[in-house]
N, C-alpha and C positions, 0 to 999 in steps of 0.2 A: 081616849086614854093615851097617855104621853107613852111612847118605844122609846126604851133605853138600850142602844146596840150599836152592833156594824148595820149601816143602809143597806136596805134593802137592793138588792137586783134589778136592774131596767135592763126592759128588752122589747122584741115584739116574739109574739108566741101564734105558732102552726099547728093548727090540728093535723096529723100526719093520717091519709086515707091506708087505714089495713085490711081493706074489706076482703079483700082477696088473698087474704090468709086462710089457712085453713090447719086450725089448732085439734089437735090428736090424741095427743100425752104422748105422742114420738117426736113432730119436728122441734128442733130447739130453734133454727135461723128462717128469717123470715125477712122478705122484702119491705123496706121504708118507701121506698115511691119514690124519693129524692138521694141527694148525699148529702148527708151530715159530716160536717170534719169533726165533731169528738163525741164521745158520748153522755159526757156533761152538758151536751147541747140539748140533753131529753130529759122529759119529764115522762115516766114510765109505767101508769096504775094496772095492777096485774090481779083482777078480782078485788079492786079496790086499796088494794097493797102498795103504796108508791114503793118502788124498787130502788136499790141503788146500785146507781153510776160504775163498769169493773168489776162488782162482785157476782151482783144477781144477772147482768147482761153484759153486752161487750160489743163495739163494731166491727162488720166484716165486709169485706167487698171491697175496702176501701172507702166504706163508711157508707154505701147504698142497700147494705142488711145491718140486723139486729141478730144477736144469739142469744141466746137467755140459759141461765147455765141449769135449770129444770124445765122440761118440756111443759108449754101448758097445758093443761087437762082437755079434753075436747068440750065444747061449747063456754073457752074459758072469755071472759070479759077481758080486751086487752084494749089500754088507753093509752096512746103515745101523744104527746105534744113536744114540738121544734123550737126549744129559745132562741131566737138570731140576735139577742141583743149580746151585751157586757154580760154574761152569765159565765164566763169561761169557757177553754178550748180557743179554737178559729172561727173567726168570726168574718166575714167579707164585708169591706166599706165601701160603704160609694163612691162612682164615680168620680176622681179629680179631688178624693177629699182626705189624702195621707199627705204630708207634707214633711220634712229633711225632720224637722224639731219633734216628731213622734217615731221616729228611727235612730236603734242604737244597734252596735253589733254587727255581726256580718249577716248580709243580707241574703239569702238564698231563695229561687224561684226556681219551680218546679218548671218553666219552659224557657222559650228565648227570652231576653232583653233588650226590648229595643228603646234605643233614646232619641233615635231619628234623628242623626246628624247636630244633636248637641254634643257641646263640651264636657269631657269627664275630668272634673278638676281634682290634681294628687296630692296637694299640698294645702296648708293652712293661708298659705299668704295668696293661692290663685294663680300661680305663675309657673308652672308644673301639671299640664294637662295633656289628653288624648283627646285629637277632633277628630270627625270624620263628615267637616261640612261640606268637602266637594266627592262627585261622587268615585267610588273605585280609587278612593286613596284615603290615608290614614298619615296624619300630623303631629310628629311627639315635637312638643315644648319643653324646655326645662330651661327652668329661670328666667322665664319670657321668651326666649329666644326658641324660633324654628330649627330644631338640629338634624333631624331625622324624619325622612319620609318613605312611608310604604304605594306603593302603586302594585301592579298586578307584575309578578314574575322579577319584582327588583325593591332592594332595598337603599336607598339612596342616604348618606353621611354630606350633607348641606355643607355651602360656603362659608368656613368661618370653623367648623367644627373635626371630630378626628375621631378615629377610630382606634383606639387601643388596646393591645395585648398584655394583658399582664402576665409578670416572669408566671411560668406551667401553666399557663393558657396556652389553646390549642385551636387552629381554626383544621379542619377536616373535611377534604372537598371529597365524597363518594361516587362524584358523576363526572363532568367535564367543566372545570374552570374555562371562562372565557369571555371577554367585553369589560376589561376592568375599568376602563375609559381613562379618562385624565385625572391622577391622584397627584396629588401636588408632593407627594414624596411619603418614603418612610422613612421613621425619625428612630434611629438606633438608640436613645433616653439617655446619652451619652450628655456631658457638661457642657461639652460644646453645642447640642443641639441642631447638629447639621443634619441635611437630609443625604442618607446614606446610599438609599436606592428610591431612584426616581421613576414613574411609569408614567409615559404619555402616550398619546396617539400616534406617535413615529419613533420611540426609543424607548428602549430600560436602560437607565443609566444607573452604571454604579458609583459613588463617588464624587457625587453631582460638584464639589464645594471642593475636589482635588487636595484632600487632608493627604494624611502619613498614617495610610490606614490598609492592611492588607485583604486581596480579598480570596477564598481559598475553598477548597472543593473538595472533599474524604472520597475515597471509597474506599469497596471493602477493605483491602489488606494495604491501604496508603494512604495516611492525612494531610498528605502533598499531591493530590493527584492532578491535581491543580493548583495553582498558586501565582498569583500576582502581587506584586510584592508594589505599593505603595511609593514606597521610599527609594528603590535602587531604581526602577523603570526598569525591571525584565520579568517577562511570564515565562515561569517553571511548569514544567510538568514532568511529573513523578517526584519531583524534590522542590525543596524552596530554591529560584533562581537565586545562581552566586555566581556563575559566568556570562560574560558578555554584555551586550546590551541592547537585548531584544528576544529572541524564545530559547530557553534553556530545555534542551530535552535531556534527563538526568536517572539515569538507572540506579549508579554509585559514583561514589567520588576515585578519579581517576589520580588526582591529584596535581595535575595540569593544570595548566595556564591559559590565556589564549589572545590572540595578537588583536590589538584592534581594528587592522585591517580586515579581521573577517571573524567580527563577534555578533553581527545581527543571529544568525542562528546559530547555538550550538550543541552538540550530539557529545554526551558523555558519559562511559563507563569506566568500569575497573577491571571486566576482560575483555573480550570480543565484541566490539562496537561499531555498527554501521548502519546506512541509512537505506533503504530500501523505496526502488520505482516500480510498480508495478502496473502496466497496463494491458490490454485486451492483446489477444492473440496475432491478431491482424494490425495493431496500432502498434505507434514508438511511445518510447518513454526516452522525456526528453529531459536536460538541464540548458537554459538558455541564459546568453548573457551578452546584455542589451545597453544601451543609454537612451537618452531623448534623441537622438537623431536614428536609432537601430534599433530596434527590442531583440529582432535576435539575430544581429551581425556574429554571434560567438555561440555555437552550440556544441554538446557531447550527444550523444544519439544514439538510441538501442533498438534495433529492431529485433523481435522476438521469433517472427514470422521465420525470416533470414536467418535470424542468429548472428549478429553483424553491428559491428559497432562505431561509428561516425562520427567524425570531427571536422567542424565549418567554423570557417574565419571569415568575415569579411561577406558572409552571405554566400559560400559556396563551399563544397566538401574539400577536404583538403588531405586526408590520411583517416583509413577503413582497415580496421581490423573483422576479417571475417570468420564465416564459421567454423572452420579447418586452421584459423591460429596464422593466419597469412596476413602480415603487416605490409600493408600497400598507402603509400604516397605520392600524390598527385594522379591515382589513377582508382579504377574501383574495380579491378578484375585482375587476378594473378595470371597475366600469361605477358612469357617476354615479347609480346609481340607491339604491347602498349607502353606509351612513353611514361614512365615513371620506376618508383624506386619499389620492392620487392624483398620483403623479409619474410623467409617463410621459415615454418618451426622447427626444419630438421635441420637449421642453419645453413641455410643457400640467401644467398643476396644476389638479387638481379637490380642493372640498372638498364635503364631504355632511356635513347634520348634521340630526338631525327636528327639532330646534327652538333655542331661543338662537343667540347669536350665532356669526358662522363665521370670523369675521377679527380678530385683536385687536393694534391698529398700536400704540405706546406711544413719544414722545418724550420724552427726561427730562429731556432739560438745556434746553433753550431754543427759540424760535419758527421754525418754519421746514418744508422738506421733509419729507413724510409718505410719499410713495409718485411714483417717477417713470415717465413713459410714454414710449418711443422706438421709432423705427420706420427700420430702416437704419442704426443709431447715431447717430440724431439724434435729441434729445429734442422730442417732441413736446407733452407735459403734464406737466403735474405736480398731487399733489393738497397741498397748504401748511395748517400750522394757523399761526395768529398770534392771541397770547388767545387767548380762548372762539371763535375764529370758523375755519371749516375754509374753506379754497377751493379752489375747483376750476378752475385755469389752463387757457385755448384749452379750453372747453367747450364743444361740439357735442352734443347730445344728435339720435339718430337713432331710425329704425322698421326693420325688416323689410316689406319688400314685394315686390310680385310682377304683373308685367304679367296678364292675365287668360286668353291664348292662352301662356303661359310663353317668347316670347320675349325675343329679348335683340337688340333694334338698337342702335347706336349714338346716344345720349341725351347730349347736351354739357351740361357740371358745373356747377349751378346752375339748371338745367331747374325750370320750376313743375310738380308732380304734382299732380293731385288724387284721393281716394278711391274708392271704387267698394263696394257693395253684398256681391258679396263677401270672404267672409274666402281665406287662405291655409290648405293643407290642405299639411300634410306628413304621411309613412308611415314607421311602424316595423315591426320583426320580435320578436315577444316569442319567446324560447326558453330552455331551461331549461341550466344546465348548474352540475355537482355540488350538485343538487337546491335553483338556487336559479335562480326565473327571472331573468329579465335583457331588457333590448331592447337593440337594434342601428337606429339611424338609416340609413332607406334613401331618403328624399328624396321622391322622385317616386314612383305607384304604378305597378308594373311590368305589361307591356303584360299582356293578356291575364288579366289579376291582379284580385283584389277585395279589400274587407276580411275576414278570415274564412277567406284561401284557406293554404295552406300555401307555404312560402317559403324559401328556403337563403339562408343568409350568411357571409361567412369574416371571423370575427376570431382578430385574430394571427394570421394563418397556417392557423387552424382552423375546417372548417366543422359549422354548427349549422341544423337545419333548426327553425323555428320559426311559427307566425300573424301573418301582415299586421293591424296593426290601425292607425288614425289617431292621432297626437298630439293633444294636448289644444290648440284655439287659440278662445279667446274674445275676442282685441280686435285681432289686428291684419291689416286689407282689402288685399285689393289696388288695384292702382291705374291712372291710367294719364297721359298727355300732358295736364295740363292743356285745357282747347278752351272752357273756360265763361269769361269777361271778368267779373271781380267774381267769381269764384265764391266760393262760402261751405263750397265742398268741398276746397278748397286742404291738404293734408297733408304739403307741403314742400316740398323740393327736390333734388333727383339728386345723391347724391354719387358713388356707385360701385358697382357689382356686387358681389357676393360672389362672390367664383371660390372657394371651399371647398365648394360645393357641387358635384359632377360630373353631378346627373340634373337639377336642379330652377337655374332660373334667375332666385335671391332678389336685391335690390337691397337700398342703404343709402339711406334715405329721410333728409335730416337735417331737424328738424321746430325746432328749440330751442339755443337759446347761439348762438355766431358763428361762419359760417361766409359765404360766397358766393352773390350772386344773380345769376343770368342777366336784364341787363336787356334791352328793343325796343332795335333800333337809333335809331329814332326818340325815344327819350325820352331827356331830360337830370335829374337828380338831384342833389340836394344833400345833406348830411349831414342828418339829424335824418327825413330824409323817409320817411311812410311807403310801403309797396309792395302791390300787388296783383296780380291774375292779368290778364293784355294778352288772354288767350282762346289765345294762338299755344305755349305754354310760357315764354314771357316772362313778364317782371314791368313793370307801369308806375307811375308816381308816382300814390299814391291822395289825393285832391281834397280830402281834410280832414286834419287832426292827431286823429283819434279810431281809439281801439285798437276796428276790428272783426272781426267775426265773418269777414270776409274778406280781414282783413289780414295780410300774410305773413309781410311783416321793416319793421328799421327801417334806411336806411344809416349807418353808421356811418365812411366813409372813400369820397371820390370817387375812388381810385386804382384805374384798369380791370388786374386781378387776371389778366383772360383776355378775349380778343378775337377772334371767332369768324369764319368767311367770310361770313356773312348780314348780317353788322356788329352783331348784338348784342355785350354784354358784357358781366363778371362783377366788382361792386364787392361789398365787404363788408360786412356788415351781420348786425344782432341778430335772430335767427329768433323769431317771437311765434305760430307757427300750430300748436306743438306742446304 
């Protein structure tokens, strides 16, 4: 009989073994034996009932049970048969026998993929593919051409090809960047196309093509923190370089200039602006200044240790400021006992020299002031050339001296002194230090002390223990209150104490030039007249006009200078005893 329809089904068909089921009227699922992928894979007769597919049953297990949605009765007749053909659902083909042209869609498999070292081709034309024919690397093609290869732990961008960022792209390294090897540059997408920053195996260069292109570095609270400027040749930092021409260090604008004798570096602000050395405890911190025959014939020099600051010319020091503010040239220790020059803070100037001259005054234009002397800002001397002749203005010439018990009473100014047998003894400390001896003035010798005995003393700040030994004095006596009438020992008169001495209680003897004489109350005097010793520390008018051996002064003005409770008095007059 002729079928008018849809064709019939081909397949091959499985009798499925359920012998070892065991039907109750309770269980509903029940072992197949195999796995089925759908349940239109079954042909199902349930007490001769064929069932349908979903409603009356369903797979479970993943398709190695049946469920049947009524339990069968016990001793029910269950007949299952396996369609494997074209009946619907999954079907499994044979071996080697699917081919590209029965594939449409996306392809999904339930495990790995493997294509064993074929080509995955991406495009229609074949020229766009993923290989993986050698082994432990991976080969992306595009558009014929090899661009990009994978190996283990590295992704390599091929000869010929490039790696691009596009604008809000982002590359984000989470662990340690490093090995970027030889990139033949990065190309800033700029018109001109030049390579901007270059990385090879011995440089990053920026600027490789030397444009008019700045290059520049933010931080937080500055977008100049950094700054090279392209176009002018000077690197800034803190500001865009605008002085000099080489490193601009720039706080604020000062609004200075700056010489081009000395613009390779320059330091600038708008207050308080300087440059700062700082090195280790024990080390200097140096400024050297060099050529090709010297690198450091010219230094400035700080030591930290010392506290001491150093200046070399020529490869050797030359003037040391030290700790205690003691400006010293040509020597490196403040004591006048070495040859050089001596500026110390409390304004004292020493010069030492072993021989020639130690002072050289020079006036060039015309006659007059050579050297002035003042005392409280009033001048007191002066030394004057006029011609060939030097003068010496309010010239007093005095002595050192010293009562003979070292004290100190009260002696009214213009007192007659006379000599005495002994000399004055003053004591030093000789002690060594950075293996160059030296002495230290101590005055008086100290109690219990000798020459010879061992001694401590503090200069600057520091102490040095050293030997007591005596100064050198071969000419000038002590002395004491005139008491002899006519004496022929007369050696001046009282000007003042030295209070610079703290142990030893030395006077100013004035012996020569003009100063003041204490004259008797009882005697009158007149200009021209000479003077002598009264025996009391007075002076009285001496009985002839002849320069002797006991004459003292001459007066030179009847105007009483100073007027004493005793009734003596002080006129002035030319000192001859000195």
């Amino acid at each position: 009989m002729a079928y008018i329809g849809q064709g019939i089904k081909q397949g091959t068909f499985k009798v499925l073994d359920t012998s070892g089921n065991t039907y109750n009227g309770s269980n509903t699922t029940f072992s197949l034996g195999t796995q089925v992928g759908a349940a239109a894979q079954l042909l199902v007769s349930h007490d001769g009932v064929i069932q349908l597919p979903g409603t009356d049953y369903t797979l479970a297990s993943g398709g190695a049970s049946i469920t049947f949605s009524t339990a069968p009765a016990s001793g029910a007749s269950i007949f299952i048969v396996e369609i494997s053909g074209a009946v619907g659902g999954t079907v499994t083909p044979s071996d080697a026998s699917v081919t590209s042209a029965k594939l449409s869609g996306n392809l999904e498999t339930p495990g790995t993929l493997d294509v064993n070292g074929q080509e995955l081709i991406l495009d229609a034309d074949g020229d766009t593919s993923i290989t993986a024919d050698t082994d432990d690397q991976i080969d992306i093609k595009v558009a014929g051409a090899d661009d990009f290869q994978i190996v283990a732990n590295n992704f390599k961008v091929l000869s010929g090809s490039t790696l691009t960022i596009e604008s809000g792209g982002t590359i984000t390294n989470s662990g340690t960047a490093s090995g970027f090897g030889a990139l033949a540059g990065i190309d800033d997408q700029s018109s001109s196309n030049d390579d901007q920053i270059t990385i090879t195996d011995t440089a990053v260069v920026i600027n490789e093509d030397s444009d008019d292109v700045d290059f520049r570095v933010e931080s937080n609270g500055n977008a100049n923190m950094l700054f090279v400027s392209g176009g002018n040749d000077v690197v800034g930092i803190g500001a865009e370089g605008d002085l000099g021409n080489g490193l601009h260090v720039k706080s604020a604008d000062s609004g200075a200039s700056v010489a081009n004798e000395a613009d390779e570096l320059v330091v600038e602000g708008s207050g308080d602006t300087g440059l700062s050395i700082l090195s280790g405890t024990d080390a200097n911190g140096s400024i050297m200044f060099g050529d090709s025959a010297d690198n450091d014939g010219g230094r400035i020099q700080y030591n930290p240790n010392n506290d001491r600051m150093m200046f070399t010319t020529n490869g050797s020091e030359r003037m040391r400021l030290d700790s205690s503010g003691n400006l010293l040239h040509a020597k490196t220790t403040n004591n006048s006992n070495n040859v050089g020059i001596e500026l110390r803070p409390a304004g004292e100037l020493t010069i030492t020299r072993t021989n020639n001259q130690l002072l050289d005054i020079n006036r060039t234009d015309n006659d007059g002031t050579l050297v002035t002397f003042r005392q409280a800002n009033t001048t007191e001397g002066i030394i004057s050339v006029s011609g060939g002749t030097v003068t010496y203005i309010s010239f007093a010439g005095s002595h050192w001296s010293r009562l003979a018990d070292n004290s100190k009473p009260t002696i009214l100014r213009g007192t007659i002194l006379e000599s005495i047998s002994t000399l004055i003894d003053w004591y030093q400390v000789e002690y060594t230090k950075d293996e160059e001896t030296l002495t230290e003035y101590i005055g008086a010798l100290p109690d219990d002390k000798s020459v010879g005995d061992s001694h401590t003393v503090t200069v600057n700040g520091v102490e040095y223990t050293g030997t007591i030994s005596k100064e050198d004095n071969e000419r000038l006596p002590k002395c004491k209150i005139s008491d002899t009438e006519d004496s022929k020992a007369v050696y001046g008169v009282f000007m003042d104490w030295d209070n610079d001495d703290n142990n030893v209680n030395d006077m100013y003897v004035a012996a020569l030039g003009a100063f003041v004489v204490r004259i008797h109350k009882d005697e009158t005097v007149a200009i021209g007249d000479y003077l002598q010793s009264k025996g009391d520390g007075t002076a009285k008018k001496q009985a002839d006009d002849i320069l002797r051996a006991s004459t003292i002064a001459k007066v030179t003005s009847t105007e009483k200078t100073h007027e004493y409770a005793d009734g003596s008095y002080c006129v002035p007059c030319t000192l001859h005893c000195g």
